[in-house]
The first five atom37 places (N, CA, C, CB, O) and aatype in JSON, in Angstrom:
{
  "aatype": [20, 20, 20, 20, 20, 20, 20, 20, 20, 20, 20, 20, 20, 20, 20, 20, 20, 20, 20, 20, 20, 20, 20, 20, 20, 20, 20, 20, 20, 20, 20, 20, 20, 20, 20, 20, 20, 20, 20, 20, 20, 20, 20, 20, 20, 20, 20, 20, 20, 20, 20, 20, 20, 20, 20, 20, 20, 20, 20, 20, 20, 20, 20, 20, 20, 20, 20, 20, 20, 20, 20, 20, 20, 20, 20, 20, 20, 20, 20, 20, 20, 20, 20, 20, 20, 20, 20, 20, 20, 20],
  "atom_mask": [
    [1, 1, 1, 1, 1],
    [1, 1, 1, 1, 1],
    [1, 1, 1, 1, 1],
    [1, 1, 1, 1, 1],
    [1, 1, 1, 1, 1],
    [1, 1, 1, 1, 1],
    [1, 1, 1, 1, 1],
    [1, 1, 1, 1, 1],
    [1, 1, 1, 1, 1],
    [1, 1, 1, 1, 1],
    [1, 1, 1, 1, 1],
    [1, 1, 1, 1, 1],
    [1, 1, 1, 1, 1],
    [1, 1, 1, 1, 1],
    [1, 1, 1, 1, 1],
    [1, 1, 1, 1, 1],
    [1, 1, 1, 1, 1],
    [1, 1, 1, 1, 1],
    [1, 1, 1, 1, 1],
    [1, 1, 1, 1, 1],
    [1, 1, 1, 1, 1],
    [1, 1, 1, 1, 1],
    [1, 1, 1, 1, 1],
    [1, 1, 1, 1, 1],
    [1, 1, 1, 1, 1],
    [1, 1, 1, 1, 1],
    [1, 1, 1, 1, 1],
    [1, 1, 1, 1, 1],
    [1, 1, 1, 1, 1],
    [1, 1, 1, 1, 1],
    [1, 1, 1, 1, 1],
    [1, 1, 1, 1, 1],
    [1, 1, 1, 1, 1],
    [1, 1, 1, 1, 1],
    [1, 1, 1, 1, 1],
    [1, 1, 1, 1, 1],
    [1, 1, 1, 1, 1],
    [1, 1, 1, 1, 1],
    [1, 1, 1, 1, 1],
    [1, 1, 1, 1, 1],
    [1, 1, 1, 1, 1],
    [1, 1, 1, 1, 1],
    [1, 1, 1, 1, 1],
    [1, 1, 1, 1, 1],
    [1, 1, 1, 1, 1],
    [1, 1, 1, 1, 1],
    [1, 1, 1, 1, 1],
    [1, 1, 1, 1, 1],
    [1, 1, 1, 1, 1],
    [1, 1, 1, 1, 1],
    [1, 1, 1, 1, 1],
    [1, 1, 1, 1, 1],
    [1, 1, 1, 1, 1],
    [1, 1, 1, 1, 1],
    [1, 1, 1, 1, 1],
    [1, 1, 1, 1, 1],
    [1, 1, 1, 1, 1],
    [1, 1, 1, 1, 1],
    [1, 1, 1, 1, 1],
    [1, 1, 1, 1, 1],
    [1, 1, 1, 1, 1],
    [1, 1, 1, 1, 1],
    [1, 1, 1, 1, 1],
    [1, 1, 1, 1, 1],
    [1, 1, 1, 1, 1],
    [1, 1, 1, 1, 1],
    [1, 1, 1, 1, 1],
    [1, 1, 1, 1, 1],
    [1, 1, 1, 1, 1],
    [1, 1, 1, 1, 1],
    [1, 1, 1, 1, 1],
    [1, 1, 1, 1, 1],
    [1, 1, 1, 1, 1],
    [1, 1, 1, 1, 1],
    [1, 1, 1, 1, 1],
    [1, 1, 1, 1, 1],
    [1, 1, 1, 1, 1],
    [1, 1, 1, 1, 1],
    [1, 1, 1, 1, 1],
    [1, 1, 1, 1, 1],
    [1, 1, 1, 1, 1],
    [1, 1, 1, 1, 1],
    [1, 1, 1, 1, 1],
    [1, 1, 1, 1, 1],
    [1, 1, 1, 1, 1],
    [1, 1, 1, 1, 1],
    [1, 1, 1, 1, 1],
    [1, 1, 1, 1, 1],
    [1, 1, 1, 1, 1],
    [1, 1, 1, 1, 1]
  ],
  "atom_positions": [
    [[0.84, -1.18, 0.0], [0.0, 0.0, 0.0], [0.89, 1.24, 0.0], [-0.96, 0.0, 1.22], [1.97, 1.27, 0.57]],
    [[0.53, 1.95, -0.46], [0.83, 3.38, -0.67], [0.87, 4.32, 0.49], [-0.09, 3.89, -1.54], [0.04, 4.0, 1.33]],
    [[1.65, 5.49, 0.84], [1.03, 6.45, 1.87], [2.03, 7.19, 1.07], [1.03, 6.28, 3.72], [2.97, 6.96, 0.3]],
    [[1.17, 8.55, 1.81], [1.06, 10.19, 1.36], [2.15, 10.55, 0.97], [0.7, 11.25, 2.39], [2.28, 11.29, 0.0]],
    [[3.65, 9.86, 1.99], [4.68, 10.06, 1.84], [5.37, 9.59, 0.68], [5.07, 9.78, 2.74], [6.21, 10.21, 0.03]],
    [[5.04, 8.7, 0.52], [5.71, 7.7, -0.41], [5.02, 8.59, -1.82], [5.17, 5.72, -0.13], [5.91, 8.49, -2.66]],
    [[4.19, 9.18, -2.28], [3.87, 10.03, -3.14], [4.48, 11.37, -3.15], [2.7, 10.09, -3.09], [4.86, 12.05, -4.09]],
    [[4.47, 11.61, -1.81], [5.21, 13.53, -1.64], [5.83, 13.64, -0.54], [4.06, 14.98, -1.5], [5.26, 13.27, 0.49]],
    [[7.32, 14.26, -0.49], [7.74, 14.58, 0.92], [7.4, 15.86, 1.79], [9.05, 14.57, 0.87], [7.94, 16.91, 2.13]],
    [[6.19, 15.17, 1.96], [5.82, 16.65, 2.63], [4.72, 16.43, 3.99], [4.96, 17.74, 1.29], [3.87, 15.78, 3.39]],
    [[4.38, 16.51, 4.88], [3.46, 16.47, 6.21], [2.51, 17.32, 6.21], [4.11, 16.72, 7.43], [2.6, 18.54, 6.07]],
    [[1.48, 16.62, 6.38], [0.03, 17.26, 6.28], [-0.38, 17.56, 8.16], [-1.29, 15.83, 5.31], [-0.67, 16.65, 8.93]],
    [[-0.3, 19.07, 8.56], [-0.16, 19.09, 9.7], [-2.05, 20.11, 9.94], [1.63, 19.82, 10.11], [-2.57, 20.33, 11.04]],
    [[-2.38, 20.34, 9.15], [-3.85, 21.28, 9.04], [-4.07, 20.26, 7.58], [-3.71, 23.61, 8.77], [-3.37, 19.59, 6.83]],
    [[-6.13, 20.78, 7.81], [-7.0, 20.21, 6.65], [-6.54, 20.86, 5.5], [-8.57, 20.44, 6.79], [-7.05, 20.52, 4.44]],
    [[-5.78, 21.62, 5.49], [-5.61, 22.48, 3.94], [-4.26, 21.95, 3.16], [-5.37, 24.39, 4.21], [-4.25, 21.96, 1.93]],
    [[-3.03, 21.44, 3.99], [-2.75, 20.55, 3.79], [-2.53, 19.0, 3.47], [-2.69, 20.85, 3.99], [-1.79, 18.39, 2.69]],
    [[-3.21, 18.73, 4.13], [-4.36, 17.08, 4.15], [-5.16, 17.26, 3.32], [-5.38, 16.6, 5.51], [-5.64, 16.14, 3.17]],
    [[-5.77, 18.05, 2.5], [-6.64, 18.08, 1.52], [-5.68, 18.35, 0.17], [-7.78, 19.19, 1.85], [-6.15, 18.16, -0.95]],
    [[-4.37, 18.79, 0.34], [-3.84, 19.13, -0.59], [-3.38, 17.91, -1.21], [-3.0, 20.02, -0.31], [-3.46, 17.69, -2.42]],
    [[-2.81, 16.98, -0.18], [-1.68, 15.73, -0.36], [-2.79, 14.91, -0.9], [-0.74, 15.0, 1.18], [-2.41, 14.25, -1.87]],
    [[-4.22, 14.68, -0.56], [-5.01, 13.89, -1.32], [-5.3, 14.16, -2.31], [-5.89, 13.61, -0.96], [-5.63, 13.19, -2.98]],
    [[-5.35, 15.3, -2.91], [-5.63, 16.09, -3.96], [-4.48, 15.65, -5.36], [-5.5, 17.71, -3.35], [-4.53, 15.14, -6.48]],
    [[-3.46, 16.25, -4.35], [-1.95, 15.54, -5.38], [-2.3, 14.03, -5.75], [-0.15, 15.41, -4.29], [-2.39, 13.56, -6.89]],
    [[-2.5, 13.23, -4.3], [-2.37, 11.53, -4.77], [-3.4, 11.02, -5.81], [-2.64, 10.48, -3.41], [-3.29, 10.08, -6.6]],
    [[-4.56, 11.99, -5.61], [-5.94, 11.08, -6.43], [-5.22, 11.89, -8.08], [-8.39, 11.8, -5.73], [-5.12, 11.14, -9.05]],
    [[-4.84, 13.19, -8.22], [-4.23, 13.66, -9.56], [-2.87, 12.33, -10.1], [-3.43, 15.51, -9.19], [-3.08, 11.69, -11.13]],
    [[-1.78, 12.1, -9.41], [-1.01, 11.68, -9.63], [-1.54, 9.74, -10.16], [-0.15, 12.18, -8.48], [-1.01, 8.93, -10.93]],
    [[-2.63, 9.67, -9.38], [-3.31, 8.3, -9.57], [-3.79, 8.34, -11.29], [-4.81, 8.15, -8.35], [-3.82, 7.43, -12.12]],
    [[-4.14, 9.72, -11.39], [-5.29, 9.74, -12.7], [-6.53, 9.53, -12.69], [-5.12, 8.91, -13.59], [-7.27, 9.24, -13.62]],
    [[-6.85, 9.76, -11.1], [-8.73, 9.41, -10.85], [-9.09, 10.9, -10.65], [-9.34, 8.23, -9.11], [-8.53, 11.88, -10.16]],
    [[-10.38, 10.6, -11.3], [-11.14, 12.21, -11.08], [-12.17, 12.07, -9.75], [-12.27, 12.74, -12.7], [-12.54, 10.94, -9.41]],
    [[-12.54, 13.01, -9.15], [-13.16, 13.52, -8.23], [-14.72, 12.92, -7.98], [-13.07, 14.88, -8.52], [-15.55, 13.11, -7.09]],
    [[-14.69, 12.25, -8.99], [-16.17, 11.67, -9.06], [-15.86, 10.49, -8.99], [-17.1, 11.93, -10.25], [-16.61, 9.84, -8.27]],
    [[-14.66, 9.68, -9.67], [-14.74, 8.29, -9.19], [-14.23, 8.13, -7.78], [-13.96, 7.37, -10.11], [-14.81, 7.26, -7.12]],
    [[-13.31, 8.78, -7.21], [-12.82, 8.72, -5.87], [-14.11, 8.85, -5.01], [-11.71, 9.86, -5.56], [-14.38, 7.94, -4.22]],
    [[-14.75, 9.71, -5.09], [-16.09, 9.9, -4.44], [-16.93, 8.42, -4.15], [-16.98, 10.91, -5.47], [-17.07, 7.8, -3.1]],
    [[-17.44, 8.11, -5.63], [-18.17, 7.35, -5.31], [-17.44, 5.72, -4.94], [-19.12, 7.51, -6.35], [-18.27, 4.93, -4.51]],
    [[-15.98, 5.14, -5.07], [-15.75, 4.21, -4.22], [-15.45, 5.04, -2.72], [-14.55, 3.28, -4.81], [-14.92, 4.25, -1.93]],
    [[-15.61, 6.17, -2.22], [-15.36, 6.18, -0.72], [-16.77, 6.42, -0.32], [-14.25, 7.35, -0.14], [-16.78, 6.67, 0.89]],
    [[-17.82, 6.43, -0.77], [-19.39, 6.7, -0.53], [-19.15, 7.86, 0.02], [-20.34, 5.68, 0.42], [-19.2, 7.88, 1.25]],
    [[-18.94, 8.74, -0.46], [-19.26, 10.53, -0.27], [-19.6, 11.09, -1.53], [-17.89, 11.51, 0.26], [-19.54, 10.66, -2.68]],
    [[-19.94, 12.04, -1.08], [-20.64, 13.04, -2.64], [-19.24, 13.82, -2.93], [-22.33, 14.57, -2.23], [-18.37, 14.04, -2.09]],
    [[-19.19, 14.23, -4.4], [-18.39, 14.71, -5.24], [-18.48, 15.83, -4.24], [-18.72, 14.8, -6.82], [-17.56, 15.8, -3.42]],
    [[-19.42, 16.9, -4.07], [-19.06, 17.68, -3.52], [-18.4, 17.89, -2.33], [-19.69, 18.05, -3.59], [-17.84, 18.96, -2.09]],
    [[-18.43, 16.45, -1.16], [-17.87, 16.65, -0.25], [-16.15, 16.43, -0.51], [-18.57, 15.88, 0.68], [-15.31, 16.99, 0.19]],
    [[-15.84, 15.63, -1.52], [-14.75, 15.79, -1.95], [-13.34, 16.91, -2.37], [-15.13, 15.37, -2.54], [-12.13, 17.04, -2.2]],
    [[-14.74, 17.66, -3.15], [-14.44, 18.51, -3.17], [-13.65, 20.07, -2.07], [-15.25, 18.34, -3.66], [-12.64, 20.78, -2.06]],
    [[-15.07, 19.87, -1.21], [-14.34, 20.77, -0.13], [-13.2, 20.14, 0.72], [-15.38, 21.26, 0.88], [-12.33, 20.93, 1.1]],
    [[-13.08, 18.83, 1.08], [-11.96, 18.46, 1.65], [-10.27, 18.56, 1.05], [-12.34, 17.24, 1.88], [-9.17, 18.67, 1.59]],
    [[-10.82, 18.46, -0.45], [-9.54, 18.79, -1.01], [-8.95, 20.12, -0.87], [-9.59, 18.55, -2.27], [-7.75, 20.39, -0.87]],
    [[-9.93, 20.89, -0.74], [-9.69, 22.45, -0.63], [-9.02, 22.38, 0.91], [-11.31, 23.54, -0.79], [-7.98, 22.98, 1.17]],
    [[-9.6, 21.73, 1.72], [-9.23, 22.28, 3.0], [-10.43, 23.23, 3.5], [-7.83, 23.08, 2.88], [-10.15, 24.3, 4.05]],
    [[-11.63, 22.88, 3.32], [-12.84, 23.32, 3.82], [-13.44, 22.18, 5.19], [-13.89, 23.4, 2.39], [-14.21, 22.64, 6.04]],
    [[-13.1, 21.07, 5.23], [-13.76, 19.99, 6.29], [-13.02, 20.33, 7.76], [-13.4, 18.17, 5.76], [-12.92, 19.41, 8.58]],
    [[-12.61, 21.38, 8.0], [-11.81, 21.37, 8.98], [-12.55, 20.03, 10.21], [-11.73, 23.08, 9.5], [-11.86, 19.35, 10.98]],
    [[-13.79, 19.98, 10.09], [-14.51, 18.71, 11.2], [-14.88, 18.07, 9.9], [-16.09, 19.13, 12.54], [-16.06, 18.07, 9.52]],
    [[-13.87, 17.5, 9.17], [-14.76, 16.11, 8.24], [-14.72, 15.05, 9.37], [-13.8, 15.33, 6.51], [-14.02, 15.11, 10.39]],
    [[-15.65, 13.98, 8.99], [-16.13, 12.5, 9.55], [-14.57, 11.68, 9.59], [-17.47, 11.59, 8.27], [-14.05, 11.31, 8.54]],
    [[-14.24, 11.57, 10.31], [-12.57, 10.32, 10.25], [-13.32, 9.44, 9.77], [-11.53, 9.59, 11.88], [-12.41, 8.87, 9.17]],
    [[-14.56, 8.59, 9.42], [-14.2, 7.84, 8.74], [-14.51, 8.03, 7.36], [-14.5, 6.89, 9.19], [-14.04, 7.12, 6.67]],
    [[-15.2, 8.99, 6.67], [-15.13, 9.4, 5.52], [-13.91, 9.45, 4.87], [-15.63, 10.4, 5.51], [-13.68, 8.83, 3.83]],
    [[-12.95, 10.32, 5.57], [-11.3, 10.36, 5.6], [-11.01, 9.45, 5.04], [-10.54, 10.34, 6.8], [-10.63, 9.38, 3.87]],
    [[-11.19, 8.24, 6.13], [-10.49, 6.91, 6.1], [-10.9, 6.37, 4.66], [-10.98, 5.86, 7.4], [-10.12, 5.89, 3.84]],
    [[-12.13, 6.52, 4.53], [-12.96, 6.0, 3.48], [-12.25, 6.53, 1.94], [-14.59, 6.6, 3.75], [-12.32, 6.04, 0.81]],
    [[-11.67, 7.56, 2.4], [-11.1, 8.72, 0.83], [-9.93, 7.95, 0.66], [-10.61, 10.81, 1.08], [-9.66, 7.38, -0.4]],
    [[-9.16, 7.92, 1.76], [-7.77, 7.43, 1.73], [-7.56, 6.2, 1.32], [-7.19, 7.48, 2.88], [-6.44, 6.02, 0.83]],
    [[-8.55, 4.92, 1.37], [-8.29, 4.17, 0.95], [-8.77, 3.83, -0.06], [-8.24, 3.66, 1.51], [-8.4, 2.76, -0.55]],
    [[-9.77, 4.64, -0.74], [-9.87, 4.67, -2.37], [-8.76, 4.73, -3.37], [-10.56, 5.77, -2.74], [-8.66, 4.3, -4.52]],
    [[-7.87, 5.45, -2.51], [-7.14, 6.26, -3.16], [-5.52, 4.85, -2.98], [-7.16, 8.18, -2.27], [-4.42, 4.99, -3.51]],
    [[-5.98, 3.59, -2.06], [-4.95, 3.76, -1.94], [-3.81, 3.97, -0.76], [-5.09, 4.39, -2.53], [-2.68, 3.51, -0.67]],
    [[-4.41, 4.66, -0.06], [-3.24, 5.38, 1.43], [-3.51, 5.31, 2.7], [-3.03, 6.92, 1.51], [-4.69, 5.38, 3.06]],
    [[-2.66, 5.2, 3.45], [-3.26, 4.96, 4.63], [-2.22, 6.02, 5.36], [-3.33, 3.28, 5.12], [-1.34, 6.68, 4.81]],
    [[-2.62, 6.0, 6.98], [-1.97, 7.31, 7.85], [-0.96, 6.32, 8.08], [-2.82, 8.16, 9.35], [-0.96, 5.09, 8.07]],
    [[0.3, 7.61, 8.4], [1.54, 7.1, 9.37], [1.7, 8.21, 10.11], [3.0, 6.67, 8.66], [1.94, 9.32, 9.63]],
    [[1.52, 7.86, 11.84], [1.48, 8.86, 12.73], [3.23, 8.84, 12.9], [0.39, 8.52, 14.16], [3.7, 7.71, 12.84]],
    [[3.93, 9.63, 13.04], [5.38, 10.45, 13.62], [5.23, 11.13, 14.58], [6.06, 11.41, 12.8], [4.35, 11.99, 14.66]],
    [[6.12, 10.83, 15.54], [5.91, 12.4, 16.38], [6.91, 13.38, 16.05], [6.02, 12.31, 18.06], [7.88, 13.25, 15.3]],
    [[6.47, 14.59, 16.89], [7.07, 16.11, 16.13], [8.07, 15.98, 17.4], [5.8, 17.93, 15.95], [7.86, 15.95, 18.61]],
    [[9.02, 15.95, 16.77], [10.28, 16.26, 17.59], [10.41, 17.45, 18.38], [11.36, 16.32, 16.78], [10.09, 18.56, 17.95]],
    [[10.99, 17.19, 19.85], [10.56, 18.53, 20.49], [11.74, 19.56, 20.34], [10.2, 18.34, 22.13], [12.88, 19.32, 19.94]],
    [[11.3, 20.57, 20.67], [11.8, 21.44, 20.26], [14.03, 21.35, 20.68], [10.69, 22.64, 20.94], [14.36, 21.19, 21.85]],
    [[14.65, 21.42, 20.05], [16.41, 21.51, 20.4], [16.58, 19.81, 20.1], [16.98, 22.15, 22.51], [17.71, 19.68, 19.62]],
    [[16.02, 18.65, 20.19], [15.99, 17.59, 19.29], [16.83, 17.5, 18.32], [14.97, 17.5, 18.79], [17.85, 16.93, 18.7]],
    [[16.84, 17.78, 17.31], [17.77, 18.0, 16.52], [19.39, 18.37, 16.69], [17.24, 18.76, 16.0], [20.34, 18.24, 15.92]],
    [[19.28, 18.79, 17.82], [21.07, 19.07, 17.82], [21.47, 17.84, 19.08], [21.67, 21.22, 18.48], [22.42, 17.95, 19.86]],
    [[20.78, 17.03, 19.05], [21.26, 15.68, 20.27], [22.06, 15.16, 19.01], [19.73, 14.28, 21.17], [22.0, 15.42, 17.81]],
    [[22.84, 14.3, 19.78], [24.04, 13.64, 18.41], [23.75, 12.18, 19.07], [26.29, 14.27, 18.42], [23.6, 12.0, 20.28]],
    [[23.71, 11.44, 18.35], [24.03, 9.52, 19.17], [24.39, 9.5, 19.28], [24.12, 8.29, 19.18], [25.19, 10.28, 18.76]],
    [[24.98, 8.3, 20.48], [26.17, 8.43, 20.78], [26.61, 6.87, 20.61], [26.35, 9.14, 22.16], [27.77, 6.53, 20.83]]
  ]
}
């Protein structure tokens, strides 16, 4: 299976982002907005606004439902805290 990453290096941290990276994956797939829709059982239009970054409260499992039309599934990371980066291994 596929995830977001493995299509784009980039972290979807807000819906406007997360709507973007699905947006890219279902383009990069070659599916239009209407077939993604109807295998995740949502309306074109709700598709629509999520891609935009309008669902700021979409349904998680609609989400879930988009993402795996498409294909993708989540990989949670955590955000490194802050000065992280300058620890060295030892």
């Amino acid at each position: 299976m596929t995830t977001i990453g493995d299509i784009m290096s980039r972290f979807a941290h807000d819906p406007f982002t997360l709507g973007a990276a699905v947006r890219d994956a279902r383009v990069s797939a070659g599916r239009t907005q209407a077939e993604v829709a109807q295998a995740a059982h949502c309306s074109r239009q709700w598709l629509v606004g999520f891609e935009r970054g309008d669902r700021s409260r979409a349904e998680a499992d609609v989400v879930f439902r988009v993402l795996h039309a498409l294909g993708l599934h989540v990989r949670l990371e955590a955000i490194p805290e802050p000065g992280d980066e300058e620890l060295l291994p030892l």
